[in-house]
C-alpha positions in Angstrom: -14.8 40.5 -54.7 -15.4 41.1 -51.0 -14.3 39.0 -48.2 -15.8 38.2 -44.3 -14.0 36.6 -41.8 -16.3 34.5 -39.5 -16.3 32.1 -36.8 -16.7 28.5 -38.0 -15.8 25.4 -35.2 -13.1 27.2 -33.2 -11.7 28.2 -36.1 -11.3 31.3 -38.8 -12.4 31.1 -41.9 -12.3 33.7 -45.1 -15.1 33.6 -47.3 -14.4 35.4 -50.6 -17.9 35.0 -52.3 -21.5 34.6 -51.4 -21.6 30.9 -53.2 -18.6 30.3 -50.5 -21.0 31.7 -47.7 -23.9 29.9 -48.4 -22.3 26.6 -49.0 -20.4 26.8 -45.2 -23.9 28.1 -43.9 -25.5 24.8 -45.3 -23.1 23.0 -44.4 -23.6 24.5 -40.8 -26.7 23.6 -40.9 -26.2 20.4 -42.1 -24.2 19.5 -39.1 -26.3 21.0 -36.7 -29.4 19.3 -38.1 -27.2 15.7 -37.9 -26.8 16.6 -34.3 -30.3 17.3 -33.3 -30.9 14.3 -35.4 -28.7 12.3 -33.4 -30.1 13.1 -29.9 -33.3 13.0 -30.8 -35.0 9.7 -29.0 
């Protein structure tokens, strides 16, 4: 299958399918939507 390399907190990571991609996008998200979360008042 193919592979991308992309930046994910400081730090490489090889994603070998799209299920991989999607699931470290989400889970991206996910933390990005916990932060927002957070500092919202």
């Amino acid at each position: 299958g193919w592979g991308v390399t992309i930046w994910y907190q400081s730090r490489s990571v090889h994603v070998e399918s799209m299920v991989d991609f999607i699931s470290l996008s989400l889970d991206c998200l996910g933390r990005v939507s916990i932060s927002a979360g957070a500092l919202a008042p």
